[in-house]
C-alpha positions as CSV (number, residue, x, y, z in Angstrom):
1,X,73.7,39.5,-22.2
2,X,75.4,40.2,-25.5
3,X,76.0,36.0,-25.8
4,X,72.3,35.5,-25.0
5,X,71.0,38.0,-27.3
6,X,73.1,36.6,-30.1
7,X,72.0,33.3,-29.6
8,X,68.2,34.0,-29.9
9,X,68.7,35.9,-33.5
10,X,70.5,32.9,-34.7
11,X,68.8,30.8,-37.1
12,X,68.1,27.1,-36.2
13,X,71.3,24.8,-36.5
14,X,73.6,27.6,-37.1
15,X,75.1,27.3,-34.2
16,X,75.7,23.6,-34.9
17,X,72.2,21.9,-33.0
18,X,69.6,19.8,-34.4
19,X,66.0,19.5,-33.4
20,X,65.5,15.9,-32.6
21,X,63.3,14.3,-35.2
22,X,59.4,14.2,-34.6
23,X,58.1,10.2,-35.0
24,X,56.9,9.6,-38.6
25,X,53.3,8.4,-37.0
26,X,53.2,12.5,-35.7
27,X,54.2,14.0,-39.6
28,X,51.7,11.5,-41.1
29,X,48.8,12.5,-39.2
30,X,46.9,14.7,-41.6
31,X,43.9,17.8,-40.5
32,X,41.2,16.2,-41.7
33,X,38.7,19.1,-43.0
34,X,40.6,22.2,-40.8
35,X,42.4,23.2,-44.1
36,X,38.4,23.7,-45.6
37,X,36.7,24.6,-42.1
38,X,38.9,27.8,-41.5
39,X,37.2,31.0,-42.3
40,X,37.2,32.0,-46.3
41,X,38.3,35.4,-47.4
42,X,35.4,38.0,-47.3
43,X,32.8,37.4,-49.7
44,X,32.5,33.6,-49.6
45,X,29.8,32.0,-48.8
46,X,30.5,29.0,-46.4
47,X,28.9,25.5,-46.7
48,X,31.2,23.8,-45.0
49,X,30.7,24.1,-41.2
50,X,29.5,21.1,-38.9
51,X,27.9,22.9,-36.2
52,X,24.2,24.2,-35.5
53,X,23.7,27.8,-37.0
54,X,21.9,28.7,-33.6
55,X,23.7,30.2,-30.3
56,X,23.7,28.4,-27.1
57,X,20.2,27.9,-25.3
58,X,20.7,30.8,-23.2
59,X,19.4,28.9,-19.8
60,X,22.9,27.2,-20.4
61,X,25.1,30.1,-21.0
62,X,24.0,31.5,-18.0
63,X,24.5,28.7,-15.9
64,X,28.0,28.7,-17.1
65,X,28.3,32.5,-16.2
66,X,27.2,32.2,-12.9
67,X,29.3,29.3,-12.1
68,X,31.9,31.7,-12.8
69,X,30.9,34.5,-11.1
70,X,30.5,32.4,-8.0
71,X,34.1,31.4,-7.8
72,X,33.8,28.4,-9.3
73,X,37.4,27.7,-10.7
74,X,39.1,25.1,-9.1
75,X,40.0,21.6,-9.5
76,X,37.5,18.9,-8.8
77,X,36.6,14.9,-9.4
78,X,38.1,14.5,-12.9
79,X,35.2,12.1,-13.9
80,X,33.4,15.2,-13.9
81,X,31.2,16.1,-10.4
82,X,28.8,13.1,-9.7
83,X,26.2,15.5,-10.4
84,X,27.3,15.9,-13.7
85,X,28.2,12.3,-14.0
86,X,24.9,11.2,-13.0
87,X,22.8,13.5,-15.4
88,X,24.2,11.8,-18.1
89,X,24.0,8.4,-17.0
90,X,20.3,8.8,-16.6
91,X,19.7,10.8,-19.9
92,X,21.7,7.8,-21.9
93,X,19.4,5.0,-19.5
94,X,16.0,7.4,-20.1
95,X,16.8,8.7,-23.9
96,X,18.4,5.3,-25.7
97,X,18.2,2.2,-23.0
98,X,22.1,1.9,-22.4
99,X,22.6,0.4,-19.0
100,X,25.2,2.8,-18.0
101,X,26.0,3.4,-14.4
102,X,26.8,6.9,-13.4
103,X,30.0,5.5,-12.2
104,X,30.5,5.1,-16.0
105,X,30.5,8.0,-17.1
106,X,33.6,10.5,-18.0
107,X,32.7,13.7,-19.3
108,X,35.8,15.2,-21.7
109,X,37.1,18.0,-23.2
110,X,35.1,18.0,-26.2
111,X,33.8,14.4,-28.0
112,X,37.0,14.0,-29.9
113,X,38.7,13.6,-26.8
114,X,36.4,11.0,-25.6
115,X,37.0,9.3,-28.9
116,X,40.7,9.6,-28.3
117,X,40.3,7.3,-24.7
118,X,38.1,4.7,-26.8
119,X,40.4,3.9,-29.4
120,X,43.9,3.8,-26.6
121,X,41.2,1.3,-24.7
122,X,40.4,-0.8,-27.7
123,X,43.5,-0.3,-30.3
124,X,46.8,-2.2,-29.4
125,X,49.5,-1.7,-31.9
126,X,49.0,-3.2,-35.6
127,X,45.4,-3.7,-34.4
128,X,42.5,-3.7,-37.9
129,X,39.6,-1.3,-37.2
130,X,36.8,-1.3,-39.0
131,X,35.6,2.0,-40.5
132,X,32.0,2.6,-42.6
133,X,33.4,4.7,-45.1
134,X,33.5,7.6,-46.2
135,X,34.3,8.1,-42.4
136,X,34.8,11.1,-40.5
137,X,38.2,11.9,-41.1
138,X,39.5,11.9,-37.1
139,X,38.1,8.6,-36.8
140,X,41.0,7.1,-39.4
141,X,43.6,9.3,-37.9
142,X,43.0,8.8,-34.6
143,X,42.9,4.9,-35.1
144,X,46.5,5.8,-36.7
145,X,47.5,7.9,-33.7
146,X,46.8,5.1,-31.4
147,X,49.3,2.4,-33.7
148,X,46.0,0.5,-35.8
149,X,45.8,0.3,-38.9
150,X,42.1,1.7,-40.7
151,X,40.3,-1.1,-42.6
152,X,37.9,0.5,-44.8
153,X,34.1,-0.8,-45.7
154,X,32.3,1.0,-48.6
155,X,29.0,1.7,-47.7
156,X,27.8,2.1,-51.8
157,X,25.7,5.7,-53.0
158,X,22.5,6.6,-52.5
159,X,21.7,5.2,-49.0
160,X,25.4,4.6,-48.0
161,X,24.1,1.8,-45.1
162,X,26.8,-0.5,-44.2
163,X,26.6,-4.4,-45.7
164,X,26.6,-6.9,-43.6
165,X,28.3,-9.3,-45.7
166,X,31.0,-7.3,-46.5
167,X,31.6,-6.2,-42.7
168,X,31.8,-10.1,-42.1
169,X,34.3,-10.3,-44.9
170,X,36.9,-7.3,-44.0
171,X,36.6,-9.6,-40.4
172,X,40.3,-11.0,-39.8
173,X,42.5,-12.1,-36.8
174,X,43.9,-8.7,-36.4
175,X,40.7,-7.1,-35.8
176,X,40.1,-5.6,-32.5
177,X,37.2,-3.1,-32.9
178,X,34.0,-1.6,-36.1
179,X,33.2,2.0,-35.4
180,X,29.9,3.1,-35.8
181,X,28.7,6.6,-36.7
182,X,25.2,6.5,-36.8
183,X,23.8,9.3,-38.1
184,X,27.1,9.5,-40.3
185,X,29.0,12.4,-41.1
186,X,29.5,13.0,-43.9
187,X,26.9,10.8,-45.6
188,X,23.8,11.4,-42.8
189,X,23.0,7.9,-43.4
190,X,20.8,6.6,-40.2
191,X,21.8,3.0,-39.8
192,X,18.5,0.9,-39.4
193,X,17.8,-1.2,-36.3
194,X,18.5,-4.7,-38.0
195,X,21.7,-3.0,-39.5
196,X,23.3,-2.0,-36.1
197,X,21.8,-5.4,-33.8
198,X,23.4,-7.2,-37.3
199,X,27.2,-5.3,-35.9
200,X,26.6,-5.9,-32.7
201,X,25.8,-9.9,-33.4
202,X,29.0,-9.7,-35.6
203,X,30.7,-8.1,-33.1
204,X,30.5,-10.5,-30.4
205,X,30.9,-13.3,-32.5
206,X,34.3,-12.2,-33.2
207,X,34.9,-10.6,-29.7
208,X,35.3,-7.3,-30.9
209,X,35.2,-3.9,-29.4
210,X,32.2,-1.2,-30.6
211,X,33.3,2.2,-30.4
212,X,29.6,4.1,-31.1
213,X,29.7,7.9,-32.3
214,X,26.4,9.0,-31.1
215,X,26.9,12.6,-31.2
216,X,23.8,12.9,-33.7
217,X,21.5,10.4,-32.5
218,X,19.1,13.3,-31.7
219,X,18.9,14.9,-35.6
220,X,17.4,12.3,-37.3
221,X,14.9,13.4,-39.8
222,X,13.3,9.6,-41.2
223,X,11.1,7.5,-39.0
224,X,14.1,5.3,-38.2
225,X,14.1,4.5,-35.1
226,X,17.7,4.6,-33.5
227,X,19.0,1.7,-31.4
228,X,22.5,2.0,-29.4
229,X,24.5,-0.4,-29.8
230,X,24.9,-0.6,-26.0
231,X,21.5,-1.1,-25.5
232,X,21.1,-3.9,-28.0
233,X,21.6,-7.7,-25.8
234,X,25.5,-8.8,-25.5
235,X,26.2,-4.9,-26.7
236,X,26.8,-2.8,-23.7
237,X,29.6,-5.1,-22.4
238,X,31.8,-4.4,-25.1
239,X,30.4,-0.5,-26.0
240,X,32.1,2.6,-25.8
241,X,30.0,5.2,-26.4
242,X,31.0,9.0,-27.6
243,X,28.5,11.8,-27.3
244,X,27.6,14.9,-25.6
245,X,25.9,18.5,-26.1
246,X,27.8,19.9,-29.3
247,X,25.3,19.6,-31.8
248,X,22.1,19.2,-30.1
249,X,22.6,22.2,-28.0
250,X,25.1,24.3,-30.2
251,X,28.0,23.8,-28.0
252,X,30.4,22.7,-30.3
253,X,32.9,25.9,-29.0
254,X,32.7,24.1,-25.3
255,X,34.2,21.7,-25.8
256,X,32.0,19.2,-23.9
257,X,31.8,15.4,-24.6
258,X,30.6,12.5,-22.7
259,X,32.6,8.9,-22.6
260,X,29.9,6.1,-21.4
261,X,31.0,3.0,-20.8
262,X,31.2,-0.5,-18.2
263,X,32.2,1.2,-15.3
264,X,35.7,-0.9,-15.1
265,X,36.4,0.5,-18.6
266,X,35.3,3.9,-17.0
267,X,37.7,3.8,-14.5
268,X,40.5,3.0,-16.7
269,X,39.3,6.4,-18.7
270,X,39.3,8.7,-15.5
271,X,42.7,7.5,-14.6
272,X,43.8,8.0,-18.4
273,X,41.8,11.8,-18.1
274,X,43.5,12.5,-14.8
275,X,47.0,12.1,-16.2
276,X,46.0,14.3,-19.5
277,X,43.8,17.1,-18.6
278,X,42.6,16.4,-15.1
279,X,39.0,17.7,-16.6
280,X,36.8,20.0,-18.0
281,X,36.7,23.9,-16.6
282,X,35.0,23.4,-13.4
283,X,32.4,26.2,-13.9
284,X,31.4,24.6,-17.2
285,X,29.9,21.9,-15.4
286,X,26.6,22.6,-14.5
287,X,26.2,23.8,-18.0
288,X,26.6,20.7,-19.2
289,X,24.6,19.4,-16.4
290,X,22.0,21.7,-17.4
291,X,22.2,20.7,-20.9
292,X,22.3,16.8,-20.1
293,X,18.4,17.5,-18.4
294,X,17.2,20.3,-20.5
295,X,16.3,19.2,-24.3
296,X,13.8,22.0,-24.7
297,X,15.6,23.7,-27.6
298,X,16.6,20.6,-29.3
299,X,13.0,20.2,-30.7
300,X,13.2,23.7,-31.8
301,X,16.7,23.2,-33.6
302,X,15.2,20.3,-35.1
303,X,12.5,22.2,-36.9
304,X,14.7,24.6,-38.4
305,X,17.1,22.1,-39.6
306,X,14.1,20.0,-41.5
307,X,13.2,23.1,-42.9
308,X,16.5,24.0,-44.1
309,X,17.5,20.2,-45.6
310,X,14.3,20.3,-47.1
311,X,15.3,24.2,-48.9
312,X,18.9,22.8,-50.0
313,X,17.8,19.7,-51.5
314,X,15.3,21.9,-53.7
315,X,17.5,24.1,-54.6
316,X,20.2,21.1,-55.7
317,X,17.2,19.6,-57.8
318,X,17.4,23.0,-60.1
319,X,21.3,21.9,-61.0
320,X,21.1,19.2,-63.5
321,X,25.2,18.3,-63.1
322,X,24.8,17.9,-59.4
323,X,23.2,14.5,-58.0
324,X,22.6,14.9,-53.8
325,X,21.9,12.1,-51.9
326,X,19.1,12.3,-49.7
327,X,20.2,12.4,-45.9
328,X,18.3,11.0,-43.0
329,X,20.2,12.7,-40.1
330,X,22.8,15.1,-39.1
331,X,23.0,18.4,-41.4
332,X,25.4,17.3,-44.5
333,X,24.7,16.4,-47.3
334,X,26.5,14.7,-50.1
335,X,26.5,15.6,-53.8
336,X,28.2,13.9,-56.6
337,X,30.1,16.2,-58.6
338,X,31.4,14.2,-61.2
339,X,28.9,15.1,-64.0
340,X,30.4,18.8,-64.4
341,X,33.8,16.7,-65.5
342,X,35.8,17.6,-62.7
343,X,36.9,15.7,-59.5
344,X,35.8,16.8,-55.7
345,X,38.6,19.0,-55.0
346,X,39.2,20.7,-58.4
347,X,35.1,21.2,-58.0
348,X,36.1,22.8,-54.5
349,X,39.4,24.7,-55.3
350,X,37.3,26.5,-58.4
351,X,33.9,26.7,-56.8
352,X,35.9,28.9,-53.9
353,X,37.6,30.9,-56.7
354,X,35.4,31.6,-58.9
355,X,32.1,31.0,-57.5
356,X,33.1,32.2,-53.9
357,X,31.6,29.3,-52.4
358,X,33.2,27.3,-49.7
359,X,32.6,23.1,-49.7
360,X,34.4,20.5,-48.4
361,X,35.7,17.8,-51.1
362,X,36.1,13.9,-49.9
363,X,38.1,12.4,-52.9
364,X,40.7,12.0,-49.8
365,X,38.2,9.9,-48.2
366,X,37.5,5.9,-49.4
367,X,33.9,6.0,-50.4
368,X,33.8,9.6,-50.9
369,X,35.5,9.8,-54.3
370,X,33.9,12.1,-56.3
371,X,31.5,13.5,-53.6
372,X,31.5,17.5,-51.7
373,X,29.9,17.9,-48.2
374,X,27.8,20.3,-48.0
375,X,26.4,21.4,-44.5
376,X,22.5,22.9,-44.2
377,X,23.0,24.1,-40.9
378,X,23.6,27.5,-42.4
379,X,21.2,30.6,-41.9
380,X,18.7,30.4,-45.0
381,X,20.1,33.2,-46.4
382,X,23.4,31.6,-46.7
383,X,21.7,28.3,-48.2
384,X,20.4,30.3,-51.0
385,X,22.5,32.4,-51.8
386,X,25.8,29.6,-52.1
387,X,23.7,27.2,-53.8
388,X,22.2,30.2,-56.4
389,X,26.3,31.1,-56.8
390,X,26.9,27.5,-57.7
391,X,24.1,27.3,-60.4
392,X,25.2,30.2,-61.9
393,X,28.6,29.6,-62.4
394,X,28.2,26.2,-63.5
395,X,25.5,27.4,-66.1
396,X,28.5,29.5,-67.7
């Protein structure tokens, strides 16, 4: 006992082990905006988080509830129950014209996940993948994680929409798949209908993969109309689509996303999904049924977010060092920071301290040099008053 008890005081390696080493490809892999998402001190105003500023539709929650009440906690199809399965399938046939079966359809722990089993199907090792940058951050790492290497496109401020050309040009022999985030995050850029048929022309031209973000399609706030790239001719054969109820039914703390896909490339996913996490929590699935047939709130949501770009972009006008772009979807917007003489993240690391406002800087993002992310899906209250702390203090 004495021997034991000695041995867990003792410091690591003193009594003469070594931890084995963790692979370099692990250490490198950075947190992407967690170090600027986690809650400030008290007194900050945050304008940071990506999520809708609305609870869960409560028709949902209680679906969830009762699933759980009922006993509903044990394993089932890892897919997701057909049910499920088949909700979505119809919504993403109905809603955007993918020809999806239902067999092709994985519903994950959360869309990252989802996004995870896209780029192991469509990144071999040393593999190029196209990013539209700036880029989400996870999309880079997770190309990373997989053993590809991130090939960066600059879509140029205001309008940040991808060129064609230079898509075509950043095209070599090494390149396996172009990920599209349409509308972006960060820039809310909504890629036009020529833009994304123009990717998917390129892409089979090349025989590339198209890994498709989608998890904004329904916040887009233009008259763009938005066209999948799985349902555009040649697309849906070489498609992997990533979406799900996070953002259009403020269930980002679910932890629900949705893999669509060819149903052999399905297949390959459930097996992949079985051997990771075996599924979502079983009595979160008619939720997420629920929320796959049920888009009630969403026009609602909508609304309020219009409302609220439109009150942040006012309010941005009234600060003469601060240029925002304009976006067309999501809830983020970009602002150039550069005329107040500092970069992004000085303007972030002093706006916190001495403004007590949080943003999000994207100097460590290509393309977003020189740009903060601010997020207008934030009570009004909180809109004002963060961007009334940032006039002030950089009127002194």
């Amino acid at each position: 006992s004495r021997q034991i008890d000695a041995w867990i005081a003792c410091p690591v390696g003193a009594m003469g082990g070594t931890m084995p080493d963790i692979p370099d490809h692990l250490i490198r892999l950075k947190g992407g905006f967690k170090a600027f998402l986690s809650p400030p001190p008290e007194g900050v105003v945050r304008l940071t988080v990506g999520e809708p500023g609305f609870d869960t539709p409560k028709n949902i929650s209680e679906a969830a509830s009762a699933a759980l009440a009922s006993g509903d906690t044990h394993y089932t199809r890892g897919e997701g129950r057909e049910e499920l399965c088949t909700a979505w399938a119809s919504h993403l046939r109905s809603r955007w014209k993918i020809p999806v079966e239902d067999e092709g359809i994985i519903v994950t722990p959360g869309a990252k996940q989802a996004l995870l089993y896209a780029f192991m199907v469509a990144v071999q090792e040393n593999d190029e993948v196209i990013l539209l940058a700036p880029c989400w951050p996870t999309h880079a790492e997770q190309v990373e994680l997989v053993g590809g290497k991130p090939v960066f496109v600059r879509c140029e401020a205001p309008s940040f929409h991808p060129s064609i050309a230079m898509i075509r040009e950043a095209i070599t022999e090494k390149t396996s798949t172009i990920v599209i985030n349409s509308p972006n995050n960060p820039t809310g850029a909504v890629y036009t209908p020529d833009e994304m048929i123009a990717i998917v022309e390129l892409a089979i031209e090349h025989d590339l993969w198209i890994i498709s973000d989608e998890i904004y399609t329904e916040l887009i706030w233009n008259d763009t109309e938005y066209v999948a790239p799985a349902s555009v001719l040649g697309g849906f054969e070489r498609t992997l689509t990533v979406t799900g109820p996070s953002k259009t039914h403020a269930m980002t703390g679910w932890r629900v996303g949705v893999f669509a896909a060819p149903t052999p490339i399905a297949k390959v996913v459930g097996r992949l999904q079985g051997n990771t996490c075996s599924h979502i929590p079983s009595f979160l699935m008619p939720a997420a049924e629920l929320a796959a047939k049920d888009w009630s709130s969403v026009e609602k949501f909508r609304e309020e977010y219009i409302r609220r770009r439109e009150l942040m972009l006012a309010m941005l006008q009234q600060i003469p060092s601060l240029s925002a772009s304009e976006p067309e979807g999501a809830f983020y917007v970009m602002v150039d920071v550069r005329q107040t003489g500092m970069d992004a993240t000085t303007f972030a690391k002093r706006a916190m301290e001495e403004a007590l406002v949080q943003v999000i800087p994207l100097d460590s993002l290509p393309g977003g040099e020189g740009y903060i992310r601010l997020s207008y899906a934030a009570d009004d209250d909180v809109i004002r008053e963060g961007i009334q702390r940032l006039q002030s203090w950089l009127a002194q």
